[in-house]
Every structure is written in structure tokens, then in C-alpha cells.
VOVEX-852251 format. One record per residue: residue number from 1; x, y, z of N, C-alpha, C in turn; residue in three letters. Coordinates in steps of 0.001 Angstrom, whole numbers, plus 500000, padded with zeros to 6 digits. Atoms other than C-alpha are relative to their C-alpha. Example, Ala and Ser with C-alpha at 12.3 -4.5 7.8 and 13.67 -1.06 7.14 Angstrom:
1  500890  498810  500000  512300  495500  507800  500900  501200  500000  Ala
2  499180  498810  499940  513670  498940  507140  499230  501090  500730  Ser
***
This chain:
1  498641  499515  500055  303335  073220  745549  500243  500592  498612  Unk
2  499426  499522  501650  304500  075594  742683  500689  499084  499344  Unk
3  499442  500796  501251  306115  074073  739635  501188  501146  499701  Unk
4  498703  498933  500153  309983  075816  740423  500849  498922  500024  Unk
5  498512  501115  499898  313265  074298  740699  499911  499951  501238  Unk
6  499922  500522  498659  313522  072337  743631  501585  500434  500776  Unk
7  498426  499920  499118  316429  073055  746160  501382  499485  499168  Unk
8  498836  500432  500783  318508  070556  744558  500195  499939  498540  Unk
9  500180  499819  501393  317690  071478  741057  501196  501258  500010  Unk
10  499831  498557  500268  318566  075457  741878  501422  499806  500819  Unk
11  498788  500165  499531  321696  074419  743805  500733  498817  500087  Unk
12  499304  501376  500429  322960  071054  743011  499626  499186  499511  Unk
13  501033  500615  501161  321991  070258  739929  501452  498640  499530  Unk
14  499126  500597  500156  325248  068210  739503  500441  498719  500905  Unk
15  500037  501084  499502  325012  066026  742604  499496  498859  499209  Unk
16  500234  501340  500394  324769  062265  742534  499685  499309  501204  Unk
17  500574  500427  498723  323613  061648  745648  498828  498531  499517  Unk
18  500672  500631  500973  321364  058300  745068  498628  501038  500432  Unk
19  501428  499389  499655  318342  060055  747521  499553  501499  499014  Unk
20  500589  498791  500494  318387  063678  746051  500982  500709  498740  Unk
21  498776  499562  500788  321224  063890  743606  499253  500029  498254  Unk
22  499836  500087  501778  319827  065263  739893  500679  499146  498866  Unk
23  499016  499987  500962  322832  064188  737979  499780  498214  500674  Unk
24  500430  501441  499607  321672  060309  739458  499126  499552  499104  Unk
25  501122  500724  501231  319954  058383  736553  499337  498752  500771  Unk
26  500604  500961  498686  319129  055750  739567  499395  500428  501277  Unk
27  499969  499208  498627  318691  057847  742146  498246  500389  500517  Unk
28  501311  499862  499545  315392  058779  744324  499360  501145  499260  Unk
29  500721  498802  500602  315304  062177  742949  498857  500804  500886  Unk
30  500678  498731  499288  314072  064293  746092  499907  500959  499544  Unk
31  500133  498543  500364  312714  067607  744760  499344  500548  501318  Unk
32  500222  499715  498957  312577  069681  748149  499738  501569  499530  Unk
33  500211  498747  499851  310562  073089  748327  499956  500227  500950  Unk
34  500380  499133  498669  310890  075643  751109  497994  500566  499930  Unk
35  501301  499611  500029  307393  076501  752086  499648  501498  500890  Unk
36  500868  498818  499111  305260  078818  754455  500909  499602  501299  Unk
37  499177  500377  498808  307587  079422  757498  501389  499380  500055  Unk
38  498853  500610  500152  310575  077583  758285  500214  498669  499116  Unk
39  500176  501309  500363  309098  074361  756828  500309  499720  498340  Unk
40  499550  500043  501291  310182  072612  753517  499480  498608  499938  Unk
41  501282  500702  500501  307893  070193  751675  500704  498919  498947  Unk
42  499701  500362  500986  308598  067602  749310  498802  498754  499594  Unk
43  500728  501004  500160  306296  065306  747429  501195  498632  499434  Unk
44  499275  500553  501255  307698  061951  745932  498993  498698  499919  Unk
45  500810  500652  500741  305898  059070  743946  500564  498516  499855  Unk
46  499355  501113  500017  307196  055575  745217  499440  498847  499095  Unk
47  500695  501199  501181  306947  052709  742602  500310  498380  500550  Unk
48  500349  501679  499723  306605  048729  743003  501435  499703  500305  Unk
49  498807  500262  499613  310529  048363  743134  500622  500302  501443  Unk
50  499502  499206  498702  310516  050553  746507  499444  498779  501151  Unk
51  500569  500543  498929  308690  047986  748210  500951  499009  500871  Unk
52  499169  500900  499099  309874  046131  751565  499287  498877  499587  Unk
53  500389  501430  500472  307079  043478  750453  498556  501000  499220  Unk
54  500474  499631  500945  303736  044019  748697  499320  501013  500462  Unk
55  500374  498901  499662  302748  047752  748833  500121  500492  501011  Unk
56  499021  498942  499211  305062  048685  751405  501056  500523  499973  Unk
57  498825  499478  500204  307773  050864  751175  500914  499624  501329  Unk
58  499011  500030  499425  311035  049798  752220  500229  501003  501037  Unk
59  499875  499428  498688  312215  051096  755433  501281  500789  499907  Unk
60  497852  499466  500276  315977  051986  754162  499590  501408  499025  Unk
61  500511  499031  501174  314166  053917  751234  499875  501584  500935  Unk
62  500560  499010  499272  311965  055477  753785  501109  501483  500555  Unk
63  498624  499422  499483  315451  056810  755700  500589  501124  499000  Unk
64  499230  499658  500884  317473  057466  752853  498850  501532  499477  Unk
65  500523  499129  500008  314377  059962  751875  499635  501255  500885  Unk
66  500042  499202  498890  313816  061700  754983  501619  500426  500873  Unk
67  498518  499316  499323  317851  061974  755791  500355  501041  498713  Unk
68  500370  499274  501157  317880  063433  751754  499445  501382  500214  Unk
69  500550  498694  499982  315360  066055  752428  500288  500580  501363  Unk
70  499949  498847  498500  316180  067136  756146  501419  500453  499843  Unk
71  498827  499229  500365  319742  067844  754646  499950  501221  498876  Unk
72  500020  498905  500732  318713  070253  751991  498918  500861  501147  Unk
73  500641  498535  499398  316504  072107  754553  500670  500134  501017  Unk
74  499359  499564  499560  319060  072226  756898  501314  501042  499164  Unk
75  499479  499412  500819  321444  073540  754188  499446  501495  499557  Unk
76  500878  499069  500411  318804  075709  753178  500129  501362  501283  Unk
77  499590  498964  499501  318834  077302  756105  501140  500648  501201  Unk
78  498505  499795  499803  322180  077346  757092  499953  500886  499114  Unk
79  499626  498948  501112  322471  079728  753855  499383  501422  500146  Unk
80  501003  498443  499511  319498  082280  754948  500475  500103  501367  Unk
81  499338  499914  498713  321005  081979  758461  501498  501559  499904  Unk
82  498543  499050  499856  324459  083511  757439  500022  500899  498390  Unk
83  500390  498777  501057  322557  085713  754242  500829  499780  498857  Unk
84  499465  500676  501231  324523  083691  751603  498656  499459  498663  Unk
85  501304  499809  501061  323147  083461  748075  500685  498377  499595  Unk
86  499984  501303  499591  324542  079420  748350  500055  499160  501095  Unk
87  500197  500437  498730  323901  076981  750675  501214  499377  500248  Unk
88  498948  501438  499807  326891  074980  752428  500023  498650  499302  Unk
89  500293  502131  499885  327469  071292  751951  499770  499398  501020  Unk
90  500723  499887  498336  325990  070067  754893  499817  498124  499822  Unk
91  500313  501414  500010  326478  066128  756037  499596  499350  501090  Unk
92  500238  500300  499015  324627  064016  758041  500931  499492  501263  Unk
93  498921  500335  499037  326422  063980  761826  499236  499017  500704  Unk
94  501284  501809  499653  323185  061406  763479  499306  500281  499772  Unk
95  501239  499942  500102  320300  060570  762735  499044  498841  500494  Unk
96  500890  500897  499163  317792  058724  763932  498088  500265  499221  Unk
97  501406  499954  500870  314022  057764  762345  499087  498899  500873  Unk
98  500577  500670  498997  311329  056101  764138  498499  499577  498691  Unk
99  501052  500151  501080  308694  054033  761649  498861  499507  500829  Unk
100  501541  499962  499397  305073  054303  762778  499118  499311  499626  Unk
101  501127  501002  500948  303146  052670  760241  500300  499694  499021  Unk
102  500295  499853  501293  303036  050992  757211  500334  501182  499065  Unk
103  500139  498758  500958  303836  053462  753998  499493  499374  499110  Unk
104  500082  500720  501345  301987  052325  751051  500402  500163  498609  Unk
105  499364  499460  501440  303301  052492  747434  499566  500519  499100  Unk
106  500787  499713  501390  300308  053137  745398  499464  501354  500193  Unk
107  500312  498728  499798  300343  056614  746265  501190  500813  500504  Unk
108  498844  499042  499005  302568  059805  746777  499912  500241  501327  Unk
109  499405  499810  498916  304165  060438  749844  500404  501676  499932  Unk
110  499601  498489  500183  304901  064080  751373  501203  499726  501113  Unk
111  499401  499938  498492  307861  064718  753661  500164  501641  500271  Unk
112  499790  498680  499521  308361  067762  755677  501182  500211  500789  Unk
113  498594  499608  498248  311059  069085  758168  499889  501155  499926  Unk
114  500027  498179  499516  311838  072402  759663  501173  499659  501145  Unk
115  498940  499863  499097  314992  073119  761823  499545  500393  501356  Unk
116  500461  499343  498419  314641  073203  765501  500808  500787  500742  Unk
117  498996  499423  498855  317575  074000  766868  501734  500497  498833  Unk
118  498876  499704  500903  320622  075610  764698  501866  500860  500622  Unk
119  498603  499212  499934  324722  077406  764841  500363  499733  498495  Unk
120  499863  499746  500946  326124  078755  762437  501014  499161  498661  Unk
121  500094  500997  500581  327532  075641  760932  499749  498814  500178  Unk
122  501110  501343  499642  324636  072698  762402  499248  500740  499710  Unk
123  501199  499447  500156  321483  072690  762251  499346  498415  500203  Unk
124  500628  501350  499940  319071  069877  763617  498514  499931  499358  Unk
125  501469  499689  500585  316056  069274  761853  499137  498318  500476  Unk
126  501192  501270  499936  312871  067210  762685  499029  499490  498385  Unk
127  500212  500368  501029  311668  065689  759826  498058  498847  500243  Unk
128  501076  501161  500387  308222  063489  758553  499334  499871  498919  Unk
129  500697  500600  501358  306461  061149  755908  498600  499781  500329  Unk
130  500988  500820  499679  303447  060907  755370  499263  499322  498616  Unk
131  501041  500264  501535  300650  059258  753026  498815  500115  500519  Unk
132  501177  499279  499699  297339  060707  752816  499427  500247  501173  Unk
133  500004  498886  498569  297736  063165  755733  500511  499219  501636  Unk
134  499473  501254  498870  298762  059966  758138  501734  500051  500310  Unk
135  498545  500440  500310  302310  060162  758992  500457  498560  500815  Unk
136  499807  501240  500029  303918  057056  759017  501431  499340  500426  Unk
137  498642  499987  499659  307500  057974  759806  500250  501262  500344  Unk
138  499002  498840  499613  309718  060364  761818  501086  499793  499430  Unk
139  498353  499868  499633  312919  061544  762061  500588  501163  500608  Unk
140  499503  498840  499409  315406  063716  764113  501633  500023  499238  Unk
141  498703  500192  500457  318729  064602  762332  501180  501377  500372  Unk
142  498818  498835  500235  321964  066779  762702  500605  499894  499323  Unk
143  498764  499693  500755  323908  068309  760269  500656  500931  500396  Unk
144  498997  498865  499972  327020  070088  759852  500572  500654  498195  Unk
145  499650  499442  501382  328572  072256  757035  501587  499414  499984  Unk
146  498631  500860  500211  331971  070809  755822  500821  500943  498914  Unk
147  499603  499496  501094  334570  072465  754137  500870  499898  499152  Unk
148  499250  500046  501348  337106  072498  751054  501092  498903  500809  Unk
149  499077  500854  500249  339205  069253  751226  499006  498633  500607  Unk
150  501204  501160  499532  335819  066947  752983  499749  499406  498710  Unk
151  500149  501443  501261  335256  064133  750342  498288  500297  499703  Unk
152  501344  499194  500480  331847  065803  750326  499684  501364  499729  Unk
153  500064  498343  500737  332461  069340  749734  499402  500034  498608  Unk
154  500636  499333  501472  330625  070817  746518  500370  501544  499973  Unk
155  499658  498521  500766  331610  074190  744971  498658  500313  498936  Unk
156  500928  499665  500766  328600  075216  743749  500135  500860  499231  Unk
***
């Protein structure tokens, strides 16, 4: 993966989100790149605190990461959708995650998603984690875009 500003670097560098929010000094700190195609990539580098017990990652974590990144690539392309040079604010409406295996800690993790099904303010995206090429977790999520007076609106 290039070495650019991640999604939420280049457009919400001010969130506080704990999963993907920059401006979070606690926070997970998702850095999400768009890739080849519709798909959008993210690595991240879970440490000994993430664990549900020894060298497994928590299951809430897991979530909280994969609802994180399938909202900036729904956002994402919610914005190339309607040829905007920002993306909406876009919040999860359900989601749902299905854990497959084990994740272990002593190694990065990749997640992916890509939108399956979209309007011009949703967008559902399938989402997954894996660790070394194994995925280990799904997910299916919908978002929506929200606007000026939502307790989550951003003005980018």
C-alpha cells in the first residue's frame, strides 16, 4: 500500500471517533486506502491490550474495526457516486459481523470492503479481516449519509 494520507487523514483529520478518528489519542486509528477497483484496504497492527485472552483479539475490537473501515468506504463512495470533492458523514444504519476464527495479535491484520449495493445517500458494504491471507471475520453493513443538525454531522 502507498505511504498517502489515509481516507480519514485526507478528510477527517479532526474526528474522534475511538475506531478511525485521528484527533483520538486512544483511539484504534484505522488508516483506510481505496485500492484497485471498488475495494478499500486497510492494514492495522493489534497490540497485547487488544486481546479477548492470550493472543486473541477481542471480538468488540474486531467489530468496532470492520464497522470503522466499511464506513469510510462507503463514504468514500458515496462522494465519487455523486462527483463531490468531500465525502458525506455517513452512519452506521445495521450491521452485522460473523467471527470465523481466531485473530491473532502478534501480527498485522488487513481489512477490506467494497460496496455492493448503493443510492444516492446508502450504501451497503461487505466487509473482511484477515491475518496472513486467512480471513477470520466478516461483515455486512449499511450506511446512510446524515445531514446538518445529526449529532454526527461533520463539515469538513
Amino acid at each position: 500500500m502507498p505511504e498517502e494520507l489515509s481516507l480519514q487523514e485526507r478528510y477527517g483529520l479532526q474526528t474522534v471517533c475511538f475506531g478511525c478518528g485521528p484527533a483520538n489519542p486512544r483511539g484504534l486509528h484505522v488508516r483506510s486506502f481505496p485500492a484497485e477497483g471498488e475495494e478499500v484496504i486497510a492494514d492495522w497492527h493489534p497490540e497485547p491490550h487488544h486481546n479477548a485472552f492470550d493472543g486473541v483479539l477481542n471480538g468488540g475490537i474486531i467489530g468496532t474495526l470492520l464497522d470503522c473501515h466499511s464506513n469510510w468506504t462507503a463514504a468514500y463512495h458515496l462522494m465519487r457516486r455523486q462527483g463531490g470533492d468531500r465525502p458525506p458523514t455517513t452512519v452506521t444504519a445495521d450491521f452485522s459481523i460473523r467471527l470465523l476464527k481466531p485473530t491473532p495479535t502478534d501480527r498485522p491484520v488487513r481489512l477490506r470492503a467494497r460496496v455492493t449495493d448503493s443510492t444516492d445517500d446508502r450504501a451497503t458494504v461487505e466487509g473482511s479481516l484477515e491475518s496472513d491471507g486467512q480471513v477470520t471475520a466478516t461483515s455486512r453493513a449499511t450506511f446512510v449519509a446524515v445531514k446538518p443538525g445529526h449529532p454526527a454531522y461533520q463539515r469538513w
